[in-house]
C-alpha positions in Angstrom: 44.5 -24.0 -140.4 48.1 -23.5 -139.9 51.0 -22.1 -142.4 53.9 -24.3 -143.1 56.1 -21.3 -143.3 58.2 -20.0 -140.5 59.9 -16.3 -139.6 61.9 -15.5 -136.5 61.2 -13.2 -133.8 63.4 -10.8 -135.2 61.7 -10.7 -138.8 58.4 -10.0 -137.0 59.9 -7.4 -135.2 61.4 -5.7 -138.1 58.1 -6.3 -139.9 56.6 -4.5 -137.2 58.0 -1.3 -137.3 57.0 -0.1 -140.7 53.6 -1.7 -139.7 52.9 0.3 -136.9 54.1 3.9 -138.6 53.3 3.9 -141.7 49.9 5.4 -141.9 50.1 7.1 -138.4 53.1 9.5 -138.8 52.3 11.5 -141.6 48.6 12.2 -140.3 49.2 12.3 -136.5 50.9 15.4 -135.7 48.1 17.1 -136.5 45.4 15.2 -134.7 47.6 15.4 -131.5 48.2 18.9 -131.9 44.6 19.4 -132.1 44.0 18.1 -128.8 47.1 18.6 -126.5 48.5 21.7 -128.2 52.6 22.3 -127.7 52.2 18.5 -125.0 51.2 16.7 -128.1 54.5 15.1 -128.5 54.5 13.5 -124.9 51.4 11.5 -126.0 54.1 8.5 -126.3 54.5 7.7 -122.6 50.7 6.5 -123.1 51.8 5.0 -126.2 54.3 2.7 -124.8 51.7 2.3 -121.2 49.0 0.8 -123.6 50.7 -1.1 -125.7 52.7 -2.7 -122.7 49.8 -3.8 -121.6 48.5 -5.0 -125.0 51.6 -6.7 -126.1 51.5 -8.8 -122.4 48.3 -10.0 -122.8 48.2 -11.5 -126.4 52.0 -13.2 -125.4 50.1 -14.7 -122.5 47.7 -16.1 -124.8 50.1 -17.3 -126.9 51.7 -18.8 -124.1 49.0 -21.0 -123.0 47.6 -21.7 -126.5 50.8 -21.9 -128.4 50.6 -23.0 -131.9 47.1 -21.3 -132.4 45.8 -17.8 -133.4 43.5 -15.5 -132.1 40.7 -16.9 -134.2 41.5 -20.7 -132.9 41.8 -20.3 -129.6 38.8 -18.0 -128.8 36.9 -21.3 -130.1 38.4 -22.9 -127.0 38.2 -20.0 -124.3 34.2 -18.8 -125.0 32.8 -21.7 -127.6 32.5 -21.8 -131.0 29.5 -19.6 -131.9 30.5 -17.3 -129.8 33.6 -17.3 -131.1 32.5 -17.0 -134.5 30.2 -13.6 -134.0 33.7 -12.6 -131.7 35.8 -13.4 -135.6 33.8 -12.1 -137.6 34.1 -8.4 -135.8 37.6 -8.6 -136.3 37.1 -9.6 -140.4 34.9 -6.3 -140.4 37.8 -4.5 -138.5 40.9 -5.7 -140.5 38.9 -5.1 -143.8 38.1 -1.6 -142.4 41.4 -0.9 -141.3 42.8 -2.1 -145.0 40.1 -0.4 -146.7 41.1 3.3 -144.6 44.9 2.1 -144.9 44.9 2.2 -148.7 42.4 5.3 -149.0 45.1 7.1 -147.1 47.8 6.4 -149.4 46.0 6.8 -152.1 44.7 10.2 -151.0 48.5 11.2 -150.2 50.1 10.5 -153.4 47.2 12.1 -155.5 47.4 14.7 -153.9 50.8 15.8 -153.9 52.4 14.3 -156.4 50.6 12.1 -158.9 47.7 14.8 -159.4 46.4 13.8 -162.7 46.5 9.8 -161.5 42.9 8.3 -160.8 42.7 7.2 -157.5 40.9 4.0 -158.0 44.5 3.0 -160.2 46.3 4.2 -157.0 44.0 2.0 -154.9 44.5 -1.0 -157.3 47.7 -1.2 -157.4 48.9 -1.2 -154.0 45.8 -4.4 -153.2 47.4 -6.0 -156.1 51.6 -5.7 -155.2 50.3 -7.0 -151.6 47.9 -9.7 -152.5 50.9 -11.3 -155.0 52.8 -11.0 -151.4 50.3 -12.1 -149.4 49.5 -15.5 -151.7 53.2 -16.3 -151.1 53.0 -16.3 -147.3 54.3 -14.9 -144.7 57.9 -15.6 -145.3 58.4 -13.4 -148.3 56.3 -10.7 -146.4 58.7 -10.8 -143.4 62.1 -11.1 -145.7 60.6 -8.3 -148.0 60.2 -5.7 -145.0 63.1 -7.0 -143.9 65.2 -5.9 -147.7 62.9 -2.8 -147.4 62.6 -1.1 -143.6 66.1 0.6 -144.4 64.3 2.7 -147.2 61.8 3.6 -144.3 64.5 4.3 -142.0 67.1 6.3 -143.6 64.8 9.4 -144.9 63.9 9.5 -140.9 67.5 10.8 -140.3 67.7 13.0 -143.0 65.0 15.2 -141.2 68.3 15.6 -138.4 69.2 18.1 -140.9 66.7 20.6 -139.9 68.2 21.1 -136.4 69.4 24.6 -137.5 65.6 25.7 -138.4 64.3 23.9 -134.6 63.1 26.3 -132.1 62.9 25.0 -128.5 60.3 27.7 -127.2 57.5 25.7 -129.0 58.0 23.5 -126.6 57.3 25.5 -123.7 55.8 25.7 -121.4 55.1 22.1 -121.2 51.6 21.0 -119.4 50.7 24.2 -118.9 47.4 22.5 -119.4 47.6 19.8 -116.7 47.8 16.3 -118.3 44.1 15.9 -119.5 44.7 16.7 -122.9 47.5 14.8 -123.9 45.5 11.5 -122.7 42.6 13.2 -125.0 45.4 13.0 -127.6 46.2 9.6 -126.9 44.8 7.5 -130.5 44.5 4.3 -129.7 46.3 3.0 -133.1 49.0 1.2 -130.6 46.1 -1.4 -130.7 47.0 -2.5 -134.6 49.6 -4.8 -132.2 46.8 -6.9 -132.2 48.0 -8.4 -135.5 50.9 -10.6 -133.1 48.0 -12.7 -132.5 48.2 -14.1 -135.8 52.0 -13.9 -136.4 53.2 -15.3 -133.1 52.3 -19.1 -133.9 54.3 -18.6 -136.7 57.4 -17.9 -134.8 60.5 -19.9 -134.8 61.5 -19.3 -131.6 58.5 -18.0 -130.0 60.2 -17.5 -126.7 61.4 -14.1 -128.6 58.1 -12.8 -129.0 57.5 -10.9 -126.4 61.0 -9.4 -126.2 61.0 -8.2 -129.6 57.3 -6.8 -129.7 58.5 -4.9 -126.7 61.6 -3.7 -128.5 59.5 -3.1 -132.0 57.0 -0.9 -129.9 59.9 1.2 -127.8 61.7 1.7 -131.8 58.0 2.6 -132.6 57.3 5.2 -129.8 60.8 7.1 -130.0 60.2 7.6 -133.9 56.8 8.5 -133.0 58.3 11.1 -130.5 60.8 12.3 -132.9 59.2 13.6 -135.6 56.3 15.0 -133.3 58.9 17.1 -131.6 60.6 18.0 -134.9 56.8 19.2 -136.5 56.4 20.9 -133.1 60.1 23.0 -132.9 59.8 23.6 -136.5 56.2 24.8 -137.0 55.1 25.5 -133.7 51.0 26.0 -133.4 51.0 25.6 -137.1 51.1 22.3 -136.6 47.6 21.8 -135.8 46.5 23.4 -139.2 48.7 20.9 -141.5 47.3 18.3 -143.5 50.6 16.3 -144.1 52.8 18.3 -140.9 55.9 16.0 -142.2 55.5 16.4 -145.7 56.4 20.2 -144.7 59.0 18.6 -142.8 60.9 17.1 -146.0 60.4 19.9 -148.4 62.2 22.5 -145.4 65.4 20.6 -145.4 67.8 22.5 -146.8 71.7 21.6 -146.2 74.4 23.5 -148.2 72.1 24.0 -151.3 72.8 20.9 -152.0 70.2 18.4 -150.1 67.3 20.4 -151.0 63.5 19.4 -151.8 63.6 16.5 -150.5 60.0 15.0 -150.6 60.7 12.1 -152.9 62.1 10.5 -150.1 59.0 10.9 -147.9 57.3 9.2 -151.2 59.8 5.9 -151.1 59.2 6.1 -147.5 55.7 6.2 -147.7 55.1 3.6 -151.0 57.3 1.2 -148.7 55.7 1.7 -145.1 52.4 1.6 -146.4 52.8 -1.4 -148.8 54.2 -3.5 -145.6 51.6 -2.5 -143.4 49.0 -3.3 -146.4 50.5 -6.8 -147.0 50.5 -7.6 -143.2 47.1 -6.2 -142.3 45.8 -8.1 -145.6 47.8 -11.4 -144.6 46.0 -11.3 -141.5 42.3 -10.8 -143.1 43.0 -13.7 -145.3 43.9 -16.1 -142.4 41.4 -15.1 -140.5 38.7 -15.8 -143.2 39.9 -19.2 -143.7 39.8 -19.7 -139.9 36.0 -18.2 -139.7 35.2 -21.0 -142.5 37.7 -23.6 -141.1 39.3 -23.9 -144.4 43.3 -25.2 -144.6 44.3 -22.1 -147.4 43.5 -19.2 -147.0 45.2 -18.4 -150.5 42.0 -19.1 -152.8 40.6 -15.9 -151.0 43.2 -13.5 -151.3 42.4 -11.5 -154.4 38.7 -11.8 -154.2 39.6 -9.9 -150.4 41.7 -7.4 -152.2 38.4 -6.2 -154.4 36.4 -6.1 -151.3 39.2 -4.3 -150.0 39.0 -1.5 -152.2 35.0 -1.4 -151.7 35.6 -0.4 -148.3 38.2 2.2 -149.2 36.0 4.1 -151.5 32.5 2.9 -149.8 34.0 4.0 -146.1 35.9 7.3 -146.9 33.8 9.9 -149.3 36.5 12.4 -149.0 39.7 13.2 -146.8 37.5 15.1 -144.3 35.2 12.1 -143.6 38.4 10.4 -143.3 40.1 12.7 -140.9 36.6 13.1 -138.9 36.8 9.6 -138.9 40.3 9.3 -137.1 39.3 11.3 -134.3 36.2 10.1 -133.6 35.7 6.6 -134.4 39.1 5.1 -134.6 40.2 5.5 -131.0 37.4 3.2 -129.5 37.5 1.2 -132.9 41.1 0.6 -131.7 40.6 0.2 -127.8 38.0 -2.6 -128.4 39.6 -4.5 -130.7 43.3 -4.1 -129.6 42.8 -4.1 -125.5 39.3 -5.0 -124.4 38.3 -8.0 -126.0 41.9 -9.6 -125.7 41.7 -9.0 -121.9 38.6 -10.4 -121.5 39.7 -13.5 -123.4 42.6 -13.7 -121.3 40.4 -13.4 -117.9 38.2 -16.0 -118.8 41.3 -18.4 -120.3 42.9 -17.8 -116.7 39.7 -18.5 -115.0 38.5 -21.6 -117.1 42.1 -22.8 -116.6 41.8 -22.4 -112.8 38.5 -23.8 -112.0 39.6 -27.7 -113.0 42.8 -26.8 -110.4 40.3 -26.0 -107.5 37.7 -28.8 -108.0 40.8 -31.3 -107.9 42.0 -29.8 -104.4 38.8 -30.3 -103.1 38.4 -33.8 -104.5 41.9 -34.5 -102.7 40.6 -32.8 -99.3 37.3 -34.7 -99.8 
């Protein structure tokens, strides 16, 4: 199966960013904190180290099966039945990750600001704004993050306003616990990168791919530093305790009585992050699907997926403590397999199969 519809290496790049964020910076700073203390903001060096690595390894892929996704040309590299067990654990994991994408938001906005709104009506309506995205391709997904990533940007600099209320001393003394615990607070959500697997092919010029994954991933890891050190010189230890860290954030600015209360930005910048990342993630699911069945349109299955989607949400997630359980035990590996050790091991036996012809037709010649 492959799309008609192009985007550049720049649109994916852009599309990217909000991908990558929008779930993990409201909910992080706490998990970090939990683990690495007053270091917990340093936890990007790894960020960037792993997803280096990650981002290398599915270009090469893409380099020597261009024109194909991760779903086509595992066929190729370990068979097709393989293969298809192989796909069918990354269905599970895309539809998981939707299903604990959208239970996050939802959770969010019930609970701070729509407090009387069912969730299930939350949960509906963001499955439904992205499937009506989705069934149009990935075009208008790319040019719609593109019109929208500056509403996901701009509240970010806002938050430069609380540079009176920082204290640096929360910083200090940094590793006072060696370096153990801030690779303890490493979460392996750098791995959602996998998702270039199945926008890559789609690439105009996919000589940019690799170049602007690289720069979507450094954008990523200094916003991800940012507002870590912000939560960390503005709440200190406290940070650890905090559901939302940066929802505090937004409703401490305070600039000449004047920019005050703030937090309806941090809900435009959430709505808008989380409805790119949905529409991506659920883009993905749906080609992958049709792959798995070796169908040519993936579109007949994309609002059946979206009700499955929301089963997971509810069926996965009974409450917000299962869920944040669930993000700092299960996701990590969830993301480490998925995102690093199954595309390496692809690319090892790719480079290998691809090898073994080269030295049976020296020996031929020497023969």
């Amino acid at each position: 199966m492959q799309e008609k519809g192009q985007i550049s290496a720049l649109q994916m790049g852009i599309m990217m960013f909000p991908f990558m964020l929008a779930i993990n910076f409201l909910v992080y700073p706490t998990i970090a904190a939990q683990y690495a203390g007053n270091d917990f903001w340093l936890v990007g060096f790894f960020h960037f180290l792993f997803g280096s690595v990650i981002i290398y390894i599915l270009t090469k892929l893409h380099k020597l099966y261009p024109h194909q996704t991760l779903s086509e040309y595992s066929e190729k590299i370990i068979g097709k039945f393989p293969a298809k067990l192989l796909m069918f654990l990354y269905l599970f994991y895309f539809l998981h990750s939707l299903g604990a994408s959208i239970r996050q938001y939802a959770e969010f906005v019930t609970g701070t600001f729509l407090f009387r709104t069912p969730i299930l009506l939350i949960l509906i309506s963001i499955v439904l704004l992205a499937a009506i995205t989705v069934r149009c391709g990935v075009e208008v997904i790319a040019r719609s993050a593109t019109i929208l990533v500056p509403l996901f940007v701009i509240p970010l600099t806002m938050l430069i306003l609380l540079l009176p209320d920082l204290h640096i001393k929360h910083v200090m003394p940094i590793l006072s616990h060696g370096i153990i615990p801030v690779v303890k607070a490493t979460q392996w959500w750098i791995g959602n990168f996998i998702v270039i697997a199945y926008l890559l092919p789609y690439l105009s010029n996919p000589e940019s791919g690799r170049k602007a994954s690289m720069f979507t991933l450094t954008a990523v890891v200094v916003t991800g530093t940012y507002i870590n050190l912000l939560c960390l010189m503005l709440l200190g230890p406290d940070t650890s305790v905090k559901i939302y860290p940066v929802h505090v954030l937004f409703r401490y600015v305070s600039f000449a009585n004047f920019f005050e209360n703030m937090e309806a930005l941090l809900l435009v910048m959430w709505v808008v992050g989380c409805f790119i990342r949905v529409a991506v993630f659920y883009y993905v699911a749906s080609v992958s699907l049709a792959q798995w069945l070796n169908l040519e349109n993936y579109r007949s299955f994309v609002f059946p997926l979206g009700l499955l989607i929301v089963v997971f949400s509810l069926w996965d997630f009974p409450d917000v403590s299962a869920m944040g359980v669930f993000f700092r035990t299960a996701y990590p590996f969830e993301q480490l397999l998925t995102g690093l050790v199954i595309p390496l091991f692809l690319l090892l036996i790719a480079l290998l199969r691809r090898k073994k012809p080269e030295q049976v037709s020296v020996n031929e010649t020497n023969h």
